[in-house]
C-alpha positions in Angstrom: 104.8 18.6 -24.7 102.7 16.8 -22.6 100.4 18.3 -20.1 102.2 16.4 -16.8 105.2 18.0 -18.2 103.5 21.8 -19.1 102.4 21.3 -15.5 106.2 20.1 -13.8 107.3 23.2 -15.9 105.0 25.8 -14.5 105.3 24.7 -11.4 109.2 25.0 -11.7 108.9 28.5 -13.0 106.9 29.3 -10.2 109.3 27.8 -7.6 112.5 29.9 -9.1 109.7 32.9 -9.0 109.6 31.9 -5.0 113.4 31.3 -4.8 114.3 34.9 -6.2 111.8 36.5 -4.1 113.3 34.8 -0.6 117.1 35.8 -1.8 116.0 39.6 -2.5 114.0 39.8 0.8 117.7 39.0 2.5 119.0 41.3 0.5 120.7 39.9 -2.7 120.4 41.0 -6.1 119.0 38.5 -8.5 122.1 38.9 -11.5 120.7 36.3 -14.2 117.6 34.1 -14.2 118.4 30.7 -16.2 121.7 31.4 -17.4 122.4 29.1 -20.5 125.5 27.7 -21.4 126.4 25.1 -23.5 127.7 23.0 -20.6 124.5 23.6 -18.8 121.8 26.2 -17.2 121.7 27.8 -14.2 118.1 28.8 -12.5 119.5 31.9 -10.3 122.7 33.6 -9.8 122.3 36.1 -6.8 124.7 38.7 -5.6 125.0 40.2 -2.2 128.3 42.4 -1.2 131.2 40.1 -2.1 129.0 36.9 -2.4 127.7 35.2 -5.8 125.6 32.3 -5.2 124.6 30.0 -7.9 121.0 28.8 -7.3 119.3 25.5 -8.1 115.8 25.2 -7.6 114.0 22.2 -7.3 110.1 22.0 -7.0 109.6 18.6 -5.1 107.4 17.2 -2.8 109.7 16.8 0.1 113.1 18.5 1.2 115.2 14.8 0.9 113.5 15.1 -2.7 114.6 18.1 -3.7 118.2 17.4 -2.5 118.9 13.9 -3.9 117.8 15.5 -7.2 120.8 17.2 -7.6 123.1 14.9 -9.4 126.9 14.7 -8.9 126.7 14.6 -13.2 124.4 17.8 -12.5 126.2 19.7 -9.9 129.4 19.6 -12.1 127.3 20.9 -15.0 126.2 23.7 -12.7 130.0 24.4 -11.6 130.9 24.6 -15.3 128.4 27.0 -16.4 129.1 29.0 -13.6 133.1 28.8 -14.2 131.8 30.4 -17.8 129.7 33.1 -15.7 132.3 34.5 -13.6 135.0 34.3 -17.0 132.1 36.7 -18.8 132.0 39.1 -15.9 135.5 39.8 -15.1 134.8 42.4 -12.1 133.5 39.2 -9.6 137.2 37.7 -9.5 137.5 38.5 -5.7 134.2 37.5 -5.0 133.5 33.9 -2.6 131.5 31.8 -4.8 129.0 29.6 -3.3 126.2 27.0 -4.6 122.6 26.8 -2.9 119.9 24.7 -3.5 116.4 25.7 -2.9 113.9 23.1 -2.2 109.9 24.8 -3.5 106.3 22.9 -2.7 103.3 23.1 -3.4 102.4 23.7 0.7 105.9 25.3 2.2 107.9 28.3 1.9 111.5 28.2 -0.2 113.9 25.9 2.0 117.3 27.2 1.2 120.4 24.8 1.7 123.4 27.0 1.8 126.5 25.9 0.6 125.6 22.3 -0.7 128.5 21.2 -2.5 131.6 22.7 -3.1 
């Protein structure tokens, strides 16, 4: 692995590290971190009452960034891992799904975009 790469990685790791901390300070449980699939991964499935939200982080430079990042290709791998979560765990059948991204730099705090795609 290269070291730009080793870098982009940490960094990532550091922004989902960020991104789990801002969802438990409003009071959601972090459920899985990185859930793999074979249809995809997921960085952060939270939980709070009768809400799961499927998390993607991205670390980038600006918000626009971080939100043009995500795919249409990637936000359907994201809805089919997540179709696989909520068949493993049969007890969140009544809950509201939902899909956030979170947007981590280097000089700003977590920006959280609720609900961007359905």
């Amino acid at each position: 692995m290269s070291e730009k790469r080793r870098k982009a990685e940490a960094a990532g790791r550091r922004g989902e590290g960020w991104a789990a901390l801002a969802y438990r300070l409003r009071g959601y449980r972090i459920l899985e971190k990185r859930f793999k699939t074979k249809i995809g991964e997921i960085d952060l499935i939270a939980r709070r009452k009768d809400v799961i939200v499927f998390i993607e982080v991205k670390h980038r430079a600006s918000i626009d960034a971080g939100v043009y990042s995500v795919t249409p290709a990637q936000s359907r791998r994201i809805d089919g891992a997540a179709n696989l979560f909520m068949a493993k765990y049969r007890g969140n059948d009544h809950c509201e799904r939902r899909n956030d991204i979170v947007i981590t730099g280097a000089s700003r705090l977590p920006h959280i975009i609720k609900d961007a795609w359905r």
